[in-house]
C-alpha positions in Angstrom: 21.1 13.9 14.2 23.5 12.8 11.6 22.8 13.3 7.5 23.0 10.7 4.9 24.9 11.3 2.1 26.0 7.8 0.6 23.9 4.7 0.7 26.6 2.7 2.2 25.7 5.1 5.1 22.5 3.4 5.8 22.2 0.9 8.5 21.5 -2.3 6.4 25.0 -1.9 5.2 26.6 -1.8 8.4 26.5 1.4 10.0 24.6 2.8 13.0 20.8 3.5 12.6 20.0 7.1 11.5 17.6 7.3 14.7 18.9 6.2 18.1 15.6 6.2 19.3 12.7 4.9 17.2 10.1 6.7 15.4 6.7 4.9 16.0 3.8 5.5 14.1 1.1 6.9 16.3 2.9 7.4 19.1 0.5 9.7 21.8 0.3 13.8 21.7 0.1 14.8 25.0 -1.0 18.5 25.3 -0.5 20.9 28.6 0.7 18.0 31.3 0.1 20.6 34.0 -3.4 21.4 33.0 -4.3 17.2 33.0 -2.7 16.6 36.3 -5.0 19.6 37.9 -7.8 17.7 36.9 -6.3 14.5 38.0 -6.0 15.9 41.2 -9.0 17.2 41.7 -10.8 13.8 40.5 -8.8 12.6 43.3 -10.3 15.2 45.6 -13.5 14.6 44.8 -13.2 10.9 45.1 -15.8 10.1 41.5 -13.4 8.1 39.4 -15.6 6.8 37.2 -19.9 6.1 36.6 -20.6 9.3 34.9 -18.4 11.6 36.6 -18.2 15.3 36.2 -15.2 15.1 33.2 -17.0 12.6 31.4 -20.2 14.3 31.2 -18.2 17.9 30.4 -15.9 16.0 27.9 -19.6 14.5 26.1 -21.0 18.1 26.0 -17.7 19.4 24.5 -17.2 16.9 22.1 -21.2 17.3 21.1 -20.7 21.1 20.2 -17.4 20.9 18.9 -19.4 18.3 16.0 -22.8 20.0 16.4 -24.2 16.5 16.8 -27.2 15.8 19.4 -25.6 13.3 21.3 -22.3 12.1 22.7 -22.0 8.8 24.4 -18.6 8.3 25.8 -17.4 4.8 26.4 -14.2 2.8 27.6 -13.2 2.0 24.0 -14.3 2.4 20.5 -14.5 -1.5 20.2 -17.2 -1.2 22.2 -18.4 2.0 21.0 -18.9 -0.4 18.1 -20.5 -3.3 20.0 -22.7 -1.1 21.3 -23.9 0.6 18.4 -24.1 -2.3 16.6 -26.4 -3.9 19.3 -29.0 -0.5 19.9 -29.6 -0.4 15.8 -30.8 -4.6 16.4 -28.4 -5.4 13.4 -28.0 -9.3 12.9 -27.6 -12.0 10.3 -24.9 -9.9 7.7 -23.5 -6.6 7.7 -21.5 -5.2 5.2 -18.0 -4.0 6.1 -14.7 -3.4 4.3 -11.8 -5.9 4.7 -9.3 -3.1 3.9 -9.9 -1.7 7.8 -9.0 -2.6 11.6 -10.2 -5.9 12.9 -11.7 -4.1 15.6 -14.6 -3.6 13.0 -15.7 -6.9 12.1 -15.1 -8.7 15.4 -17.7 -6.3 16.8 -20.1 -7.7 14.5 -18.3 -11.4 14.7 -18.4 -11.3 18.9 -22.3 -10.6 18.6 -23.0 -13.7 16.2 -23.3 -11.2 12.7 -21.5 -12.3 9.8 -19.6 -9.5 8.9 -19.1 -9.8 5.0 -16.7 -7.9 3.3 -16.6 -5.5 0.4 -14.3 -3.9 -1.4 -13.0 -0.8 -1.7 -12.4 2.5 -4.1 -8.7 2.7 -5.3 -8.6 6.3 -4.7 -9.9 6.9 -1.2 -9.5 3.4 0.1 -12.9 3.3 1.5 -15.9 0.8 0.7 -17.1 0.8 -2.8 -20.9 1.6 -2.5 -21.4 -0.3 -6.2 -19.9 -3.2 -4.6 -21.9 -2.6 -1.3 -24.9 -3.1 -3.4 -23.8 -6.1 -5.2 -23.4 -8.0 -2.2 -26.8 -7.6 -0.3 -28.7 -10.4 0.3 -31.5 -11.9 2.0 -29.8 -11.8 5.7 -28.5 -8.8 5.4 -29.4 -5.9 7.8 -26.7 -3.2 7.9 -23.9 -1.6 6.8 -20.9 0.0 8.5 -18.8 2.3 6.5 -15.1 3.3 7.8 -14.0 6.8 7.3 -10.5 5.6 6.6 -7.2 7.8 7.5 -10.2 10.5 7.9 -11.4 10.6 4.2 -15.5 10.6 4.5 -17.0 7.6 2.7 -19.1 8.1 -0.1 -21.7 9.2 2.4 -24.3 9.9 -0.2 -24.0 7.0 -1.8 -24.3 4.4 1.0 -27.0 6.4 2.7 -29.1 6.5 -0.8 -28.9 2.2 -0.7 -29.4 2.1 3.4 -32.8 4.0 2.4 -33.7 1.9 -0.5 -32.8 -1.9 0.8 -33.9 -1.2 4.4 -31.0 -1.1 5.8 -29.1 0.1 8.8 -26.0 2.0 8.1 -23.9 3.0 10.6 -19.7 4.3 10.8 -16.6 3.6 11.8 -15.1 7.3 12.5 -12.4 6.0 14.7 -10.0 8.0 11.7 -11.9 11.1 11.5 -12.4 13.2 14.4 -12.2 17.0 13.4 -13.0 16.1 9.8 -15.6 17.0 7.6 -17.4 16.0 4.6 -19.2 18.8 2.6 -18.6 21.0 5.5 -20.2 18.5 8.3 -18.6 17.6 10.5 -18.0 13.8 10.8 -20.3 12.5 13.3 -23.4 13.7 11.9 -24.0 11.0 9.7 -25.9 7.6 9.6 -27.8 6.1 12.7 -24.3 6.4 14.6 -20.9 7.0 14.1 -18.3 5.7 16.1 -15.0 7.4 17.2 -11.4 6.2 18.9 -9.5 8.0 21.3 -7.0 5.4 22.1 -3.6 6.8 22.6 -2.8 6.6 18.8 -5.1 8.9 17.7 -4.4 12.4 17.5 -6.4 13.4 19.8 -6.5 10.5 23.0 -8.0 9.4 26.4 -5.2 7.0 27.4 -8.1 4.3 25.9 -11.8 5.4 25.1 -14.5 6.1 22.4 -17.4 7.7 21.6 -20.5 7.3 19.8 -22.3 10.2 18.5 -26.3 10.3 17.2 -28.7 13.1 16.5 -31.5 10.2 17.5 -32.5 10.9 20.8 -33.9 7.3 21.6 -31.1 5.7 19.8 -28.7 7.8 22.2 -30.5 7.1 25.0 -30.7 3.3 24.7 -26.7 3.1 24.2 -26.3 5.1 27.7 -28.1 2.8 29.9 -26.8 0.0 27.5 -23.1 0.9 28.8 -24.3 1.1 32.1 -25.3 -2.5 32.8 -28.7 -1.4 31.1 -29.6 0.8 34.3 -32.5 3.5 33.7 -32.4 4.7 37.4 -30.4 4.0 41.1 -31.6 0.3 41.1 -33.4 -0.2 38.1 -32.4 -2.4 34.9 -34.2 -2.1 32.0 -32.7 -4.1 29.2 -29.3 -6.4 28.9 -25.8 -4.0 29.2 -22.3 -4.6 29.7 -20.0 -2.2 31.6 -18.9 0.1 28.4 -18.1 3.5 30.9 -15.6 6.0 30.2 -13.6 6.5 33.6 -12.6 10.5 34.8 -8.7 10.4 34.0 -9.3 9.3 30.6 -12.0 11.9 29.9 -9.5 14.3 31.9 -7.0 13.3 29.1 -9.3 14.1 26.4 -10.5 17.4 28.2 -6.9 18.4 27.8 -6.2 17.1 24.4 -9.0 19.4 23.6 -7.4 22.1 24.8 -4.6 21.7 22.4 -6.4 20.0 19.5 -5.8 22.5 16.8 -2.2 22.8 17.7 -1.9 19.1 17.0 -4.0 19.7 13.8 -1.8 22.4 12.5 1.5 20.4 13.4 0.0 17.2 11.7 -0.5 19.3 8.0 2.5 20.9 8.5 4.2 17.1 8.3 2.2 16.1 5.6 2.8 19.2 3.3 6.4 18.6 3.9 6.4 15.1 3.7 4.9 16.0 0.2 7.7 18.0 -1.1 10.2 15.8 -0.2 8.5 13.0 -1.5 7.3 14.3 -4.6 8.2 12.9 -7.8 9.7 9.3 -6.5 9.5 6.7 -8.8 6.7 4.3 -7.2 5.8 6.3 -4.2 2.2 8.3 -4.3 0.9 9.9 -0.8 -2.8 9.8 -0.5 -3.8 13.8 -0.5 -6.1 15.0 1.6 -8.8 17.5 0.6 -7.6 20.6 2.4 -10.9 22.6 1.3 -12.5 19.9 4.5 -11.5 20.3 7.7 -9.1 16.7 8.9 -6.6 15.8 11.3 -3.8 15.1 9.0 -2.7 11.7 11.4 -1.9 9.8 9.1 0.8 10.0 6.2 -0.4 6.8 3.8 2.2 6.4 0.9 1.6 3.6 -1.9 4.7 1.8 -2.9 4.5 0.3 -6.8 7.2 -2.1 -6.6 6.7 -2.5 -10.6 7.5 1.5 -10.8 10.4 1.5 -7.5 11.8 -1.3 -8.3 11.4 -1.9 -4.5 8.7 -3.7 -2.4 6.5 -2.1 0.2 7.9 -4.9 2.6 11.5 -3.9 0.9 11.3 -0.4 1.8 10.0 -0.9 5.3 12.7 -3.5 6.3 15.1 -0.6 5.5 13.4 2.2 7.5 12.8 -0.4 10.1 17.1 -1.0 10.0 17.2 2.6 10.9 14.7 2.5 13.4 12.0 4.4 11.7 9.0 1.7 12.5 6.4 2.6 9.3 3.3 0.2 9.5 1.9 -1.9 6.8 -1.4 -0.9 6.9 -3.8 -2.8 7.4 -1.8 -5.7 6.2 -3.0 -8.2 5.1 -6.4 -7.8 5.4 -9.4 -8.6 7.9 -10.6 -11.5 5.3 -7.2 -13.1 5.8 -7.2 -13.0 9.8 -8.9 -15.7 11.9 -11.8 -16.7 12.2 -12.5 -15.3 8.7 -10.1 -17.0 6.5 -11.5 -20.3 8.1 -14.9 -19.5 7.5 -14.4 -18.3 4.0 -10.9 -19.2 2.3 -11.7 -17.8 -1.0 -12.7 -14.5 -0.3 -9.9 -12.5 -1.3 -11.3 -13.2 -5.3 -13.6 -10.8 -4.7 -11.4 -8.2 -2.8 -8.5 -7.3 -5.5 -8.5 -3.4 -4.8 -8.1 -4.8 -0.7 -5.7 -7.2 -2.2 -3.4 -4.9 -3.5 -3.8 -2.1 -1.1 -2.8 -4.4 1.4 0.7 -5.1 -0.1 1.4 -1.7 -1.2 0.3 0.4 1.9 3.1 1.9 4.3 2.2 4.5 7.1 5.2 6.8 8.1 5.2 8.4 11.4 4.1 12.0 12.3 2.4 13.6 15.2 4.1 15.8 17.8 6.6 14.1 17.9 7.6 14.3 14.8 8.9 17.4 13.2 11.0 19.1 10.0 14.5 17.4 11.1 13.2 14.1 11.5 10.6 14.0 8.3 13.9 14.9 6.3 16.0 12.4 7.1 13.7 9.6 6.9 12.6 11.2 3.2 16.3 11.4 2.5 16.5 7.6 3.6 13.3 6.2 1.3 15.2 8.4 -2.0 18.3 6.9 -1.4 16.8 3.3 -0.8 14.4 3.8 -3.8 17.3 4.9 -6.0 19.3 2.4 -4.9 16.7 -0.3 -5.0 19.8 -3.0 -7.1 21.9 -2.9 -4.3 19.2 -3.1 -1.6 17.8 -6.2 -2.7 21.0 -7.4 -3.2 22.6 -6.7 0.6 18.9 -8.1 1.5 20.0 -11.2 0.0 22.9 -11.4 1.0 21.4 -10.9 4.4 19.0 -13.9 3.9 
């Protein structure tokens, strides 16, 4: 792996990428390969590859204690974690849900005929903003889903104290924040339901899958035979389901992901802290800190780029990681309001969404995860100084480019 030491030694002036491979953001930790193919093969012995098996139902029990929650439901995705959830607390008519988050969150409300309608959110954690959760209740309005975003707890408090007072559902995206806490809970505890990812970005994976956790015990059991067809025995169908199951070689996956999941967590800080020091003190770059008093996963390294203060653009500074094949994400560009069908349905609404506004022009992920270590977090900290401290003739090889 070669060092940089002049700018003209970065690739958007001609020469070879610092990376022959490229860096993706979130791309899957593994864990003990010999431990998940023993399972796969005896799945394979046993012949139950899916409906309940035996690793689905030890992977629910795990991922219960781990979280000291009641209830683990484990399901194909969290999409329809989401759907599902969304459908056992009878929301309908509006919910309220930040822009500033995946579209996965408000299509499960959109898919089911809810308006999802969305809020802004607090500069600092980039979560929803309960003052503007309240101002934006109305008559139709029957829940609200807060998203633990890049594992940061909501204002839990907060939302739960206006879900009690407005009659009101309230419910979360966790899809973030597995092995997080907030106050020392664990996420998962809190609302009607939270909702969880384990798709093969997240930290911790089951090749594709979810979860929804609950300490209601009718709530819980409605969502199981709810992602069963709506089954409550061998040939017996009790309400309206879809097919929502968790197969056995993804809940094999997560069994062994569990195994390994505070290596990944200690390997994830590690890149943080030292992305960190060699970040600190930029002009125009600020990495949103993570309480390390709370337990969290560390997946994600969130930097904010001031192009006033830099001098370069968030979409700048990516196209010059991107030249050297280091693929940060603009997250969650540009915003759920301005994806289809909800810029149709309400053109304006980004007026009333400046904090999602900005964030979503400013917002660049940088890769980390296993594989992802000291070597590789210094070089591409060494290529975002030299492209910040550069930014003149950046912009003007960009234009030259153009």
């Amino acid at each position: 792996m070669k060092t940089k030491s002049r700018i003209e030694d970065l690739a958007i002036f001609g020469a070879k990428p610092a990376f022959e491979e490229r860096l993706h953001v979130g791309r899957p930790n593994i864990g003990h390969r010999e431990h998940f193919l023993e399972r796969v093969n005896a799945i394979l012995d046993q012949r139950w590859l899916t409906n309940n098996g035996p690793c689905v139902q030890q992977f629910e029990r795990t991922v219960a204690k781990f979280l000291g929650v009641r209830h683990c439901i484990a399901v194909c995705n969290a999409t329809v974690a989401l759907e599902l959830a969304i459908r056992a607390l009878r929301m309908t008519g509006e919910v309220i849900v930040p822009s500033f988050t995946f579209v996965a969150t408000a299509h499960a409300l959109q898919w089911q005929g809810i308006t999802p309608v969305f809020c802004d959110v607090l500069s600092s954690t980039h979560s929803i903003d309960p003052e503007r959760v309240e101002a934006s209740i109305t008559s139709r309005t029957t829940g609200i889903i807060g998203v633990h975003l890049w594992g940061k707890p909501c204002t839990v408090e907060a939302l739960a104290d206006i879900a009690h007072r407005r009659g009101l559902e309230l419910m979360f995206d966790a899809a973030h924040a597995f092995g997080c806490s907030h106050q020392g809970r664990m996420i998962g505890n809190f609302g009607r339901a939270e909702v969880f990812s384990f798709h093969a970005t997240k930290f911790l994976n089951t090749l594709e899958g979810g979860a929804i956790t609950t300490n209601d015990d009718e709530l819980a059991a409605s969502m199981r035979m709810m992602k069963n067809f709506g089954f409550a025995g061998y040939d017996k169908v009790v309400c309206l389901g879809t097919n929502g199951k968790m197969n056995e070689i993804s809940a094999a996956m997560g069994l062994t992901g569990l195994e390994s999941m505070d290596d990944f967590i200690e390997h994830n800080r590690r890149n943080y802290r030292q992305y960190l020091e060699e970040l600190e003190n930029l002009p125009g770059l600020h990495i949103l800190l993570y309480d390390e008093n709370e337990k969290c996963n560390y997946q994600y390294i969130v930097v904010e780029v001031d192009e006033a203060a830099s001098l370069l653009s968030r979409d700048e500074l990516m196209a010059v990681l991107w030249a050297e094949n280091v693929l940060a994400r603009r997250y969650f560009y540009p915003g759920c309001h301005q994806m289809e069908p909800y810029a149709s349905c309400s053109p304006d609404a980004g007026a009333n969404l400046p904090v999602t506004e900005k964030l979503s022009r400013c917002v660049l992920e940088l890769p980390t995860g296993t594989s992802v270590g000291f070597p590789e977090i210094r070089l591409i900290s060494h290529i975002i100084c030299f492209a910040l401290t550069h930014s003149a003739m950046i912009k003007e090889r960009m234009g030259k480019r153009i």
